[in-house]
N, C-alpha and C positions, 0 to 999 in steps of 0.2 A: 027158438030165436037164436041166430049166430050172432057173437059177439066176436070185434075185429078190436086187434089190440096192437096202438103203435107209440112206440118209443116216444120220449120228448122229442128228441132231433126229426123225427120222422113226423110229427104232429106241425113243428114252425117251418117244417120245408111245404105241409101242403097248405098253410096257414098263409103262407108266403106264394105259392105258384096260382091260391086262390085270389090273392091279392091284385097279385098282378094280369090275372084273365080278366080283371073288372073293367080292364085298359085304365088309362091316364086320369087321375083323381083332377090336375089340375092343368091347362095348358097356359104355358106362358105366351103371349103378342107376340107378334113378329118382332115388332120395333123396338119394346122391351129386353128381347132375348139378344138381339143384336147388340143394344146397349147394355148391358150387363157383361155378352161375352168381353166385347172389344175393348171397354173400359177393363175388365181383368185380366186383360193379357198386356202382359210387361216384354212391348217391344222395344226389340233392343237392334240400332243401325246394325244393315249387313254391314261385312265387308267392301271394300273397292279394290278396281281389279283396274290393270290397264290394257286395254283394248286396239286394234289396228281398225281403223275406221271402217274397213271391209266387211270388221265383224260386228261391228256396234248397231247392225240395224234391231230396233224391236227392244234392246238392253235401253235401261234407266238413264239419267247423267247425272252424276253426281257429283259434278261440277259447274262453275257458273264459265260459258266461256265469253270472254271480252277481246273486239273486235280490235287488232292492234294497229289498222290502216284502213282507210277509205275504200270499199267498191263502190262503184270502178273505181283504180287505183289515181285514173284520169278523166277527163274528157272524152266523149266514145260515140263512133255510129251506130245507129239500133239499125242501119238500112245499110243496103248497099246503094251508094250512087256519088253526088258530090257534095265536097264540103265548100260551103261558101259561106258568105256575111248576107243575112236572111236580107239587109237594105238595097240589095240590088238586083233583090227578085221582086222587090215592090211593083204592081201594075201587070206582071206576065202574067199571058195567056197563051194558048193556044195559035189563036189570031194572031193576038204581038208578044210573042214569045222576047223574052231579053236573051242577049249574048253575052257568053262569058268567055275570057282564053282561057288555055287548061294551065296552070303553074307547076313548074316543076319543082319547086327544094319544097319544105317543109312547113312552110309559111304562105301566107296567099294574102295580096293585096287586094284593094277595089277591083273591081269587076270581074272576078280571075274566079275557078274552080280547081277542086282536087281529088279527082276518084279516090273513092272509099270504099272498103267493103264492112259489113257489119262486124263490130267489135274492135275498128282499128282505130287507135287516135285521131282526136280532132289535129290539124293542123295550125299552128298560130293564126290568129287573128281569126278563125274561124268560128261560128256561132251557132250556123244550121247545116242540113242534109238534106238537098233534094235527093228524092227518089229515082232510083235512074230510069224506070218507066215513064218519068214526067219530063225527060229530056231527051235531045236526038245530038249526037257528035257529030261534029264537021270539021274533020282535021285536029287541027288544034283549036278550036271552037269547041262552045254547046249550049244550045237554044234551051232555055230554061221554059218549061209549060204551065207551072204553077208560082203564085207566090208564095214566100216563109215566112213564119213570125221565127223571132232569136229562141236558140234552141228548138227547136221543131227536128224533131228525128234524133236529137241529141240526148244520150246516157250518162247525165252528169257526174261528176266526179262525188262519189260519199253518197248517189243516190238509194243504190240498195240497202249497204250501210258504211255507217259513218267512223272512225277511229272513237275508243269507250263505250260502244253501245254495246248492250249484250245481244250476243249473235245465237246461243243456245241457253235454255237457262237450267238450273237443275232440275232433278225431279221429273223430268217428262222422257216421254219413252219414243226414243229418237227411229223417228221414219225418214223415205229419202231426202225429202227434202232438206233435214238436217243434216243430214251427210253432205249433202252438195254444197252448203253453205261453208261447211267446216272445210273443206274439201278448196270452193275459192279463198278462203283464208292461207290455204298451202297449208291447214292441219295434217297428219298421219293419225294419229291417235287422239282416244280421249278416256276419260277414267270416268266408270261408269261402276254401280250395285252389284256386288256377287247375285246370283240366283239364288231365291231362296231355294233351302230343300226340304219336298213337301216326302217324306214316308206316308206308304200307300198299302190300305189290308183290307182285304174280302173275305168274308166268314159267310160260312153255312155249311154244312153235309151236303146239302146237293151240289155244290159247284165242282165246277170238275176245269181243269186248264185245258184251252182251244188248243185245236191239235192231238188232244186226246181222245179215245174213245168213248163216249158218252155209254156208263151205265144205266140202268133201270133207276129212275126217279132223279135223274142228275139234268142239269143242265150247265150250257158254259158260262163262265165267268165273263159279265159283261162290264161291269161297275169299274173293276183295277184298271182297267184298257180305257173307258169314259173319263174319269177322273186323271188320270195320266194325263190324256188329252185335253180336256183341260188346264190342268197344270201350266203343259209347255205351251196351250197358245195364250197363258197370261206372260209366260219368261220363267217360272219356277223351274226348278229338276226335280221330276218324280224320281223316288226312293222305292222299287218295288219289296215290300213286304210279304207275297205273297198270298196264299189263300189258307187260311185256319180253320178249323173243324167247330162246331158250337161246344168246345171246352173250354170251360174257362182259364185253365193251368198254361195252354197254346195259346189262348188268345193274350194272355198277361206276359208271356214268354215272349211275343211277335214285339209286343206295345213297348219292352223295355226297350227292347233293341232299337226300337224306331225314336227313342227317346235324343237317339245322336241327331236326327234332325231337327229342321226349325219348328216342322208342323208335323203333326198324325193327322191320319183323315183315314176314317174306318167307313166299309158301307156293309150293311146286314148287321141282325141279332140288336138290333136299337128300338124294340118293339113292346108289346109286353106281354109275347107269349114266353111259355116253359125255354124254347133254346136261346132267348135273348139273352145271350151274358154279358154282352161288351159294356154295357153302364157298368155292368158289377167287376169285370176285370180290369176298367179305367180305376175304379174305386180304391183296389187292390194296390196297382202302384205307385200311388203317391197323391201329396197332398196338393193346392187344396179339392182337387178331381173335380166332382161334377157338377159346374152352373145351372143348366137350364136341360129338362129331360122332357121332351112334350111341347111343341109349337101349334098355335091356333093358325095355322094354314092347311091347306091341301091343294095339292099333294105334300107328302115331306113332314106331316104330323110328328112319327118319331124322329124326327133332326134333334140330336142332346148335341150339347158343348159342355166342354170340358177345361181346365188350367191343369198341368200336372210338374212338378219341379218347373215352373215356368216356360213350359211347351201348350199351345195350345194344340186342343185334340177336337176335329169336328167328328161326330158320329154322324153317318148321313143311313136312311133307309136303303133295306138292299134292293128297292124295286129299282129298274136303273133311272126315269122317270123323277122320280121324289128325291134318287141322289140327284140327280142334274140341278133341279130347281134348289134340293138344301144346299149345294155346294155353290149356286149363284147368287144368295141372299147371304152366308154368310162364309164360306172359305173366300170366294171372291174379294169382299169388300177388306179381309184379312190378308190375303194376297196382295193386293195393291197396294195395302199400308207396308208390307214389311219390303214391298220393292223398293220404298222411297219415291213410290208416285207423290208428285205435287197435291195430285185429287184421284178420286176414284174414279176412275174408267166407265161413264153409265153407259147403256146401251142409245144408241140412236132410234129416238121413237117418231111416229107418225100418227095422227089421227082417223080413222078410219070407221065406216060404216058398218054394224055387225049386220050379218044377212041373216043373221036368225037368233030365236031366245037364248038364253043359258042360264040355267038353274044351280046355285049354289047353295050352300050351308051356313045361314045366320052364325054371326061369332067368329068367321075363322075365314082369314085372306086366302082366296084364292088365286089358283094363277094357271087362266085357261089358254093352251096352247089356238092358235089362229093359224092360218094361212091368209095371206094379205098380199092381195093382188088388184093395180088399178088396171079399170076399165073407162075410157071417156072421160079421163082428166081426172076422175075422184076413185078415190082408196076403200075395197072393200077390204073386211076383216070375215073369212066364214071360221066357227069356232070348229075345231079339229076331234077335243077330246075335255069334256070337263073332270073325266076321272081315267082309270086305266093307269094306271101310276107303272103297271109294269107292261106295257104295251113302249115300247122304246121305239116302234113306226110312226106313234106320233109325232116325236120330233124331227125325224125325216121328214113327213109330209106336212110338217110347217117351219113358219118362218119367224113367230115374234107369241108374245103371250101379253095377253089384258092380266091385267090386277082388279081381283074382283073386291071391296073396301069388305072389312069385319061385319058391316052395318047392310050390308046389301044380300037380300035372298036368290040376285041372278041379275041380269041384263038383256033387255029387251029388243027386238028384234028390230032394227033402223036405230037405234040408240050411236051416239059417235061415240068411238073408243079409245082411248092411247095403247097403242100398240107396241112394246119392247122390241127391237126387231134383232134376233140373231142372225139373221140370213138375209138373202137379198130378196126387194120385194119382185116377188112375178107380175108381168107385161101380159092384160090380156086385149087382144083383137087388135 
């Protein structure tokens, strides 16, 4: 018989790498992990920055701005044609069109009109706007073809908005439209949320940087380049971090540094095989480290969170798949809070018909990518991929994902769905 002889330290390391091959003792909810992280993290208002309105598209407002004058600032044509007092188009027609002289100053009495082009002041005593389609000129005449009620074609004074109203309000993440408003206000600038900055790290032995040549067993780094991209289409500035080897002393050494930003967000080694160190090198730098290790979903099972000197840190899996979906359930909704969104940003959903079954895992929310395309007025949904978490073609070849509930074993083939939509739906026939 051989007898194998191993040290104490050598006996709780395989005490420990046995521990952890048994995978996740316990997984925490979705909904719970979310609440627990976000409730401990101690956010703290960015900065504000002031901005040239050119560049404010997409940035927060972190101000309230209050309208200090009327639009229109006057009385206004929406039309081109004439301005007249709608009582003396009463009864025209075609047939018996009324006559008006054309007036010259700036004023117009009974029976008179005043070309107008769209957006030019009313003239006194003026009410309404024939259309100038609906009239024929003759000389200094013009046959009115229709009648007006008062204001008819008219752009009232204070109609768009009025002097005190608020014209943007904070917290919301200004598209053109608010530009253009600020913009007829005679605004230039407004004062809007620093960017958060999210630090960004990829760990594994295999990864290798695009652009490089891929050795034996290696593949590129897809996760830093995904998550990046997300980042900047919430408004954040990714922090590139780089790519760490599965050591623990590098990946502790990455994570300080990344400590200068607002957020960390790691993908890989968050598993609970031998090279998963990243719980255990969050652990290392600080307190109070790691909330939640193990979520009842899939994909994205090992998604941990993390609090470290009051930075929150998301661990995301490194398949690129499970990071997308862990980094949409909770970097996301952590993003939006520290932009100074009023609310979180949800996805625009659609109801839609699944064209075939889908099998899940009693216990644990899933979330099956779709492609969603209508045909004949109604929304089908055909399910893409319920697993392949490292298959990164599926979310190219769709466009929104179903929530499968904790409590449900799949969903059935003609069943209606809500569908998340990331992408636009496809047009079929």
């Amino acid at each position: 018989m051989r007898y194998v002889f191993y040290s104490v330290q050598q006996c709780c390391l395989r005490v420990h790498l046995l521990a952890r091959l048994k995978g996740f003792q316990k997984l925490t909810p979705v909904d719970d992990a979310l609440r627990i992280f976000l409730e401990a993290c101690p956010l703290k208002k960015l900065k504000t920055v002031h901005v040239h309105l050119d560049s404010a598209l997409g940035r927060v407002s972190a101000e309230k701005i209050i309208s200090k004058e009327d639009l229109p600032r006057v009385d206004r044509s929406a039309v081109d044609g004439y301005a007249v007092k709608a009582e003396d188009t009463v009864g025209a027609s075609q047939f018996k069109p009324k006559t008006l002289t054309i007036a010259d100053g700036e004023e117009i009495s009974a029976k008179q009109g005043k070309q107008v082009w769209t957006g030019n002041p009313l003239p006194k005593e003026a009410n309404a706007v024939i259309m100038l389609e609906n009239t024929k000129r003759r000389g200094a005449e013009i046959e009115v073809w229709t009648p007006l009620t008062p204001n008819e074609n008219v752009s009232k004074k204070g109609e768009d908005i009025k002097s005190g109203e608020i014209a943007v309000k904070a917290g919301i993440r200004l598209k053109p439209q608010h530009l253009g408003l600020m913009a007829a206000l005679g605004m230039t600038s407004i004062t809007v949320f620093e960017k958060p900055k999210i630090a960004i790290l990829a760990t594994g032995n295999e990864l290798q940087e695009i652009g490089n040549k891929l050795q034996e067993n290696q593949v590129f780094d897809v996760n830093r380049h995904v998550v990046s991209a997300l980042c900047r289409e919430l408004g954040a500035e990714p922090l590139d971090l780089g790519i760490s080897k599965d050591n623990a002393e590098e990946i502790t050494e990455k994570l300080r540094a990344g400590l200068s930003a607002d957020v960390i967000i790691t993908t890989g080694g968050t598993s609970v095989g031998a090279p998963d160190v990243v719980p255990e090198a969050v652990n290392k730098i600080g307190k109070p480290s790691i909330l939640v290790h193990g979520i009842a979903m899939r994909p994205a099972m090992p998604t941990a969170l993390a609090i470290v000197d009051e930075k929150p840190i998301v661990i995301l899996s490194g398949n690129p798949v499970a990071a997308m979906i862990g980094f949409e359930f909770f970097a996301r909704p952590l993003i939006c809070r520290m932009l100074g969104l009023e609310r979180e940003e949800s996805r625009p959903t659609v109801e839609a018909e699944l064209t075939k079954k889908v099998l899940t895992a009693l216990g644990r929310r899933s979330f099956v990518r779709v492609r969603v395309f209508k045909e004949n007025s109604k929304f089908f949904a055909e399910p893409i991929s319920a697993r392949g978490s490292g298959l990164i073609s599926t979310m190219t070849r769709s466009n929104g994902y179903v929530i499968v509930p904790e409590n449900r074993e799949g969903l059935a083939q003609g069943e209606t769905v809500l569908v998340h939509l990331f992408d636009n739906v496809e047009a079929v026939g």
